[in-house]
C-alpha positions in Angstrom: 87.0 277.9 260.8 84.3 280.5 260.0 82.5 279.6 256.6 82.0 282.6 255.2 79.2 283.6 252.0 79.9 287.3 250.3 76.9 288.7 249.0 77.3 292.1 247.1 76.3 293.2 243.7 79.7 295.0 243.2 82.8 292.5 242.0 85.6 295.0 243.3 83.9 295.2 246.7 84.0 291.4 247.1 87.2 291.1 245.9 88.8 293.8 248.4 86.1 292.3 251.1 87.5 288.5 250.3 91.3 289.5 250.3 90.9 291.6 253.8 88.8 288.4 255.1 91.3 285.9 253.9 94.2 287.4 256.2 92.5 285.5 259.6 93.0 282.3 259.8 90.0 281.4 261.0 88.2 283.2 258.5 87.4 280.8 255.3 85.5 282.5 252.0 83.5 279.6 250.6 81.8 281.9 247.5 80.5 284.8 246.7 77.1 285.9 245.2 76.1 289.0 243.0 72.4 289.0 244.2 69.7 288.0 246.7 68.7 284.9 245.1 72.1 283.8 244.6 72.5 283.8 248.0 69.4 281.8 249.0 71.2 278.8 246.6 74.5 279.4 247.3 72.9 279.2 251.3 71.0 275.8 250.6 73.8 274.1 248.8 77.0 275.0 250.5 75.2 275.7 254.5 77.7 278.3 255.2 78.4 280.0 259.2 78.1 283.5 258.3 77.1 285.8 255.6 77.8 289.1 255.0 75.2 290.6 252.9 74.7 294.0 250.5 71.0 295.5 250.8 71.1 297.4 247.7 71.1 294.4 245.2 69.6 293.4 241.9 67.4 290.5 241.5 66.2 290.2 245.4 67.5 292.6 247.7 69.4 292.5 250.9 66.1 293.1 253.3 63.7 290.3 251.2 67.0 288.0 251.2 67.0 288.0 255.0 63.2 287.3 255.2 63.7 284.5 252.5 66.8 283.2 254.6 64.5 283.0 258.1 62.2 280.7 256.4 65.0 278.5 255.2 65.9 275.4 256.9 69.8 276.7 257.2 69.9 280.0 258.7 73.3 281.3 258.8 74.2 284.2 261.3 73.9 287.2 259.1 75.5 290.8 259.3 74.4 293.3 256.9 77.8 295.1 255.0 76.4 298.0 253.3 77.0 301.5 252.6 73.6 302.6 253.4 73.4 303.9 256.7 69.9 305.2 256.5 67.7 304.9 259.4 64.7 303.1 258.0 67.0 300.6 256.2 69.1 299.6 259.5 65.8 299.1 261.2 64.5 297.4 258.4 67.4 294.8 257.9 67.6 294.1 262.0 63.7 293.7 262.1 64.3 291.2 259.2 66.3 289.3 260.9 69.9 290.5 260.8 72.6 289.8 263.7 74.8 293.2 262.7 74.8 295.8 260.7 78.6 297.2 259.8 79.1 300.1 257.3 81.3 299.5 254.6 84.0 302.3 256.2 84.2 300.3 258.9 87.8 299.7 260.5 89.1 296.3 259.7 89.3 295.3 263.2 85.7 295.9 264.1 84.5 293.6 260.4 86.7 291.0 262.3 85.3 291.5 265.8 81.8 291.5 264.8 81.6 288.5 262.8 83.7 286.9 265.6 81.2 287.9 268.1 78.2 287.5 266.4 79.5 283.7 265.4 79.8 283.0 269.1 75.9 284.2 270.0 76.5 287.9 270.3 75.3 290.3 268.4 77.4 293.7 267.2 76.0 297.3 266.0 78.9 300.2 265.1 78.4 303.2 267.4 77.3 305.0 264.3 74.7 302.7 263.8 73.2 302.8 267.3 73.0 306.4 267.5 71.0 305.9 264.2 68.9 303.3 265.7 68.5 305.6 268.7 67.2 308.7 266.7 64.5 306.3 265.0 63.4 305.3 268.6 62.9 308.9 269.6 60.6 309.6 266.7 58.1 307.2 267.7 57.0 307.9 271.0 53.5 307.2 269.7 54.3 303.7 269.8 55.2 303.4 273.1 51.6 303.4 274.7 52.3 299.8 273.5 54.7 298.6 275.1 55.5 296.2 277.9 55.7 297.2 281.3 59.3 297.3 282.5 58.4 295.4 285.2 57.2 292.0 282.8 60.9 291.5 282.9 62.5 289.5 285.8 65.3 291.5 287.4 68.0 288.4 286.3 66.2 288.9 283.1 67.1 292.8 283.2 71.0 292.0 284.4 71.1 289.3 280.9 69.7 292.2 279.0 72.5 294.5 279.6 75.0 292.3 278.9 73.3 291.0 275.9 73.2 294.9 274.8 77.2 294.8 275.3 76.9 292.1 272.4 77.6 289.3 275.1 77.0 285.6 273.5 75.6 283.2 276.6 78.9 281.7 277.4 80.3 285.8 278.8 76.7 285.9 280.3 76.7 282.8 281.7 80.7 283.4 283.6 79.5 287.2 284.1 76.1 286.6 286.3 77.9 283.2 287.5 75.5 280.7 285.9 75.6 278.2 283.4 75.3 278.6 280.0 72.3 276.7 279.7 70.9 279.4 281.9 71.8 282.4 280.2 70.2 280.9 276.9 67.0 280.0 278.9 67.1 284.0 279.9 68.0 284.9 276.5 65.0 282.5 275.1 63.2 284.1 277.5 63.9 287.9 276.6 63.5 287.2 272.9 59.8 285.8 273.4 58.1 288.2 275.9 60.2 291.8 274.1 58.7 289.6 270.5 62.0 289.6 268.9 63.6 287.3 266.3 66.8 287.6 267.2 69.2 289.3 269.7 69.9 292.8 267.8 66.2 292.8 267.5 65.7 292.0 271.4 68.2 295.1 272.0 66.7 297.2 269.7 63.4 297.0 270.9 64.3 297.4 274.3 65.9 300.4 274.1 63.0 301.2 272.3 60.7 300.1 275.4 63.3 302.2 278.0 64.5 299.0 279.3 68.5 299.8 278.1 70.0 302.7 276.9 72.2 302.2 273.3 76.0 303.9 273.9 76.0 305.8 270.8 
């Protein structure tokens, strides 16, 4: 079962969000929150698998929660459900630390996949969300006189990339490149630390940033 916290300041939203969760069986809503610091309790107490999260919220909002929550010694995997779809705030909430980012007009079927995929390692991002992210990387061509050379990447480290950019977890890497698993997370370790990510939508984000992948939009 999937141990799910619902963070949103809006009671109807959670409602609707808990009764379309609550038709999987593997899907389990232990609580739900109104506001950021709600959440950080809530997170501490009951140590749940995954929560999806508001950003516009009273009290603490969604991006200070998800700062707050990377400090904690319980970090759940986190997606971001929201109906901003601004470009500063997605690449505000994935440089914070989140694992996806889903709009709240998202089909059902792709709420269930990403929290199903980010649960097992991967990492998820709506098309309509990486064309957003894209746009933001195209406006800042002044910071890429920073960046890595592509070549500070080892080409197995390049093929795990791609793959982690298809929201792959290690265990689809690992039979994919025909390693083990332990492998693909010492690639994925090993991606995270020389791009300076915190996480693996971060990894992808920056590297499409740096040239390294291009985003499907």
């Amino acid at each position: 079962m999937i141990r799910i916290l619902l963070a949103d300041d809006h009671p109807i939203v959670r409602e609707g969000l808990r009764a379309l969760l609550e038709t999987q069986s593997d899907f389990d809503v232990i609580a739900e929150c109104a506001n950021g610091e709600e959440a950080l309790r809530l997170n501490a107490t009951l140590r749940p698998d995954m929560l999806l999260l508001d950003l516009e919220m009273p009290v603490l909002d969604g991006v200070e929660t998800i700062r707050r929550l990377r400090q904690t010694s319980h970090i759940p995997r986190i997606i971001v459900f929201t109906a901003f779809d601004n470009d500063e705030r997605i690449i505000h909430a994935i440089q914070s630390g989140a694992d996806g980012y889903l709009l709240k007009e998202a089909p059902r079927e792709d709420i269930f996949k990403a929290i199903r995929v980010t649960m097992e390692g991967g990492s998820l991002l709506q098309p309509i969300v990486a064309s957003k992210l894209l746009r933001h990387v195209g406006r800042s061509p002044a910071q890429q006189t920073n960046h890595m050379p592509v070549d500070e990447l080892t080409e197995r480290e390049l093929e795990v990339l791609r793959l982690l950019a298809q929201g792959m977890p290690n265990k689809e890497i690992a039979t994919q490149l025909v390693i083990s698993e332990r492998t693909a997370k010492f690639h994925v370790s090993s991606i995270m630390g020389k791009l300076g990510a915190t996480n693996r939508t971060e990894a992808v984000s920056l590297a499409a940033q740096r040239g390294l992948i291009t985003l499907r939009s």
